[in-house]
N, C-alpha and C positions, 0 to 999 in steps of 0.2 A: 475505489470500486473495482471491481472484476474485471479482467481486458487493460486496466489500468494501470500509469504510472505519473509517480509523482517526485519531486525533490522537497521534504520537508526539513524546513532550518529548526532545527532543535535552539533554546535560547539558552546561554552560558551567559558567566559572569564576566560584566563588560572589563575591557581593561585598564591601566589604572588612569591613562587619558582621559576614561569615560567612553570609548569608544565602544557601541554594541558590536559583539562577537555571538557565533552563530556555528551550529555543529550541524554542516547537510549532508541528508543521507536520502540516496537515490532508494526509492521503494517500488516495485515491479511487481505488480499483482496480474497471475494469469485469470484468465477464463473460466478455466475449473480450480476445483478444491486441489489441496496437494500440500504439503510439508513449508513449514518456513525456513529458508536460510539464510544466517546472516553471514557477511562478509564484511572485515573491517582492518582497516589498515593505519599507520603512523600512530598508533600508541604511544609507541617512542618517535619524537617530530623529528626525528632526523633519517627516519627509517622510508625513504621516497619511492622504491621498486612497486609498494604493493598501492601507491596511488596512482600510478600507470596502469599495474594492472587491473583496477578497478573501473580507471576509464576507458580500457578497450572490452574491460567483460561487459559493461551495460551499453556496451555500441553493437556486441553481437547479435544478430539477426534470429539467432535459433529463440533469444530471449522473448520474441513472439508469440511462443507458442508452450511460454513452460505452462507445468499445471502448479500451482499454490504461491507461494511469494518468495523473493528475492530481495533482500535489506541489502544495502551497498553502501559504506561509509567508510567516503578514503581518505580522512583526515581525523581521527577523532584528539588527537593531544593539538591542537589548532591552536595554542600557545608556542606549542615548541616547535611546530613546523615554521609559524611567524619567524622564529630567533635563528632557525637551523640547529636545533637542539633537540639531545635526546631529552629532556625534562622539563618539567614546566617553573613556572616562574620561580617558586621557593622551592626549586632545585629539586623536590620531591622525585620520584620513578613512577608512572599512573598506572606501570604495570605492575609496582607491587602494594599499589591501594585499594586495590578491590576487596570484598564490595562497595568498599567505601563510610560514607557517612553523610544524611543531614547534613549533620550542621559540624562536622569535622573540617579539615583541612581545604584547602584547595582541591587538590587531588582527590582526597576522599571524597568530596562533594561529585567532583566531576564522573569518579567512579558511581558512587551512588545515583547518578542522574541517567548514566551510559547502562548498568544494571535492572534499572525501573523500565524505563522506557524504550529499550532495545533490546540488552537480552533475553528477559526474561517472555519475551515475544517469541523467540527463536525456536524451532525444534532441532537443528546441527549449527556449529560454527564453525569459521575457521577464521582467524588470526593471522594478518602477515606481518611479517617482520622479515630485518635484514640481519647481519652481523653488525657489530656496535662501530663506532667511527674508528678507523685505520683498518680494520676486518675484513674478513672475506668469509663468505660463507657458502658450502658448493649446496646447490638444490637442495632442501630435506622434509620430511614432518614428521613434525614429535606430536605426540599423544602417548596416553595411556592405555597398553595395548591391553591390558585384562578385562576391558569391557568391549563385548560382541559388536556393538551396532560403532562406536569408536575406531575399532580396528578392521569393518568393512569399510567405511569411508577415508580411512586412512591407505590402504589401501587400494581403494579407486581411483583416490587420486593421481597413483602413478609419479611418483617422484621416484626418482632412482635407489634414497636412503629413507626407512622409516625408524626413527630414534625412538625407544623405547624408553620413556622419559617420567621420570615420579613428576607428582604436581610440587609447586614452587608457593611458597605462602605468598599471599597478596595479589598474584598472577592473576586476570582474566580467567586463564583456562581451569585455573582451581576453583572460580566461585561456576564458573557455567556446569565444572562436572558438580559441585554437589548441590545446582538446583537440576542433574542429568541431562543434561543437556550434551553431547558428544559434539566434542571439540577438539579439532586440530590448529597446529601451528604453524605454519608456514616458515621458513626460514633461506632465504637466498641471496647472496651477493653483497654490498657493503652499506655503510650508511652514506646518505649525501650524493648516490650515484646511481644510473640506470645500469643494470647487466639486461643484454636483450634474451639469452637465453635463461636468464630466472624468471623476467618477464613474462616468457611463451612458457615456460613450465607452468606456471603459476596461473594463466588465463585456461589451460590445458584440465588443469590441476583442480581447478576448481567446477568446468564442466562437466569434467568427470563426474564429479561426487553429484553434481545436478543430477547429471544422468542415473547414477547407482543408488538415489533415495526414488527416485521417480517423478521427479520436475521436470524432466527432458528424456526421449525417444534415446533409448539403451544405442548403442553404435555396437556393429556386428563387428566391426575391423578388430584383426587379432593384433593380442600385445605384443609388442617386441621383446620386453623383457619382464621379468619376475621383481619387485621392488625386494630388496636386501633391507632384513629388521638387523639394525643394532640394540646387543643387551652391551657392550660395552667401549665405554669411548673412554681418553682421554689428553691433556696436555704434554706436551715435550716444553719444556722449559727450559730459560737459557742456563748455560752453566756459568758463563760471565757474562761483565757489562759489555758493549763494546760493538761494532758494525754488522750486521748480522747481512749475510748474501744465499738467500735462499734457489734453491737449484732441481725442486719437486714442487712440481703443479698441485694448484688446487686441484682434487676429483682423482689425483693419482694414486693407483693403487701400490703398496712399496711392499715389502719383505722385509723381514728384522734383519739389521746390519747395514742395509741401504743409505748412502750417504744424501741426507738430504738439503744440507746445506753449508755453510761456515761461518765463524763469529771468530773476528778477529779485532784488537783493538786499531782505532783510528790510523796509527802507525806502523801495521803491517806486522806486528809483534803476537806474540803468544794466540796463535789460530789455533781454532778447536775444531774438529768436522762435527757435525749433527747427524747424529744415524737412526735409522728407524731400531726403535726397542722391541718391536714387535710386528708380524705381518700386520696388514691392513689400507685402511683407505687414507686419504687426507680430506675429510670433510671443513676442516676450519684452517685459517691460515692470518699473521700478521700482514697486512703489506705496509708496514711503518719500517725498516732499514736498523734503526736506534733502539739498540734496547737495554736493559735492565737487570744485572741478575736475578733470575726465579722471574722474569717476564714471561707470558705465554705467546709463543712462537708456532706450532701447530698444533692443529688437534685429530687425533687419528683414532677411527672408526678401527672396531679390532675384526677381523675375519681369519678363521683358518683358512682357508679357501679363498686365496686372492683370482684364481681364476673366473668363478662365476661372478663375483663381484664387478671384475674386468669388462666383462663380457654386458653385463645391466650400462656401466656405465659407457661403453661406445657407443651401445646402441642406444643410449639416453642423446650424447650429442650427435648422433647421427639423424635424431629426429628431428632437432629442434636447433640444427645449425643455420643463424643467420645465413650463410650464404646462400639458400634453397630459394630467399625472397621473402613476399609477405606470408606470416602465420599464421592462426588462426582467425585473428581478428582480423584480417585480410592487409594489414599498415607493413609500411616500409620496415625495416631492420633498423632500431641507430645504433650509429657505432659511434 
């Protein structure tokens, strides 16, 4: 009802115990009429950042007073968060089974059920996600920037990188754009771990876009920085097997030539230095030590202009630097 909020347990297919399992999803209906949005996190059950920030965005107080509805569902692969897995039982990916199926697979069911009864409810999404286990991933949102009302909410939300990203077959965010629905991704920090500053981006990040559809009172306070579109990214890959000792921060902005780390075998033999190919940022990063020849090692956002880049991202942690105290949601910092 209006004014109203509920936790409704969606019903999923019990486990093979027999034990009933259940997909809750917090739903926050204002007063008045206004836009629906959902938010939804753990797709991949190992991906944990965006069910913190799920449970500090339905703790804030401005949520009194949105106007239209807020869907909030911070577990939906609730198989693989049980295992601490990005997949669910028969090893499927739930984010590349959409939209699913009846009476298809596991997955595809689950997508089919998560499509019927919660997207297709939506009128914007966002998606969160981390980087995959051993990963790191600096703040981002990807979306599909050729469509107007996708790339102002991408936008609003104020991440310091917006990726400039084709749709992926099977993804969530490919079946939501083509029932139009504008969808972004969310992407921060690692699997299986809290980052406090992806956290506060991401509860940040997402009031924003409340605000910029019109579920919440526009904020006058001016931006700090201008969010940086990437049209091109890509991997540095190892050249050998062998200890990899990297020496460039995530979120660092570098210059072609820049030595960004070393790979030498276990025995202190045949060291290679790792230099940047090209100016740019370091949006992605291994932090696993062991690698693989042709393993990926980082990923770097390409800019001619490392300075305004530079510039977006101090003043991105300058914002949202734990040491300042509690954030938005008003809670402690963890470290």
């Amino acid at each position: 009802m209006p004014g109203s909020r509920e936790i409704i347990e969606l019903p999923l297919p019990p486990l093979s115990t027999h034990s009933a399992l259940h997909m809750p999803a917090h739903v926050i209906r204002g007063k008045k009429d206004g836009p629906c949005l959902l938010v939804c996190a753990a797709l991949h059950g190992d991906e944990i950042n965006g069910i913190e920030i799920i449970r500090r965005l339905v703790g804030l107080r401005q949520l009194d007073k949105i106007r239209g509805t807020l869907i909030a569902i911070p577990i939906v692969n609730v198989y693989g968060f049980i295992h601490l897995s990005r997949y669910l039982p028969d090893r499927r990916d739930l984010n590349r089974s959409f939209p699913g199926s009846e009476s298809g697979s596991l997955a595809g069911r689950l997508a089919n059920l998560f499509m019927k009864e919660v997207v297709q409810k939506a009128n914007y999404g966002i998606d969160l996600h981390t980087a995959a286990i051993h990963r790191d991933n600096y703040p981002q949102v990807r979306a599909t920037l050729d469509d107007v009302d996708t790339r102002r909410i991408a936008e609003a939300f104020h991440a310091p990188l917006i990726i400039d990203a084709a749709l992926r077959p099977g993804t969530i965010r490919e079946a939501a754009v083509k029932m139009n629905i504008p969808w972004l991704v969310y992407e921060a920090g690692e699997a299986l771990r809290f980052d406090e500053i992806s956290i506060r981006a991401g509860v940040r990040g997402i009031v924003n876009v409340m605000r910029e559809v019109g579920m919440l009172r526009k904020s006058l306070r001016k931006k700090s920085f201008t969010p940086r579109i990437v049209k091109s990214n890509f991997w540095i890959r190892a050249p050998q097997s062998g200890i990899l000792r990297l020496t460039a921060a995530l979120g660092a902005p570098v210059s072609k030539g820049d030595i960004l780390g070393y790979l030498a075998d276990p025995y202190g033999g045949r060291e290679v230095q790792i230099t940047a190919p090209d100016n740019g940022i370091i949006f992605g990063r291994t932090n696993l030590p062991l690698v693989h020849e042709g393993d990926a090692m980082l990923h770097l956002a390409r800019f001619r202009d490392n300075a305004s880049i530079s510039e977006a991202v101090d003043a991105f942690q300058s914002e949202l630097d734990p040491v300042d105290g509690a954030g938005l949601s008003g809670e402690e910092p963890l470290t």
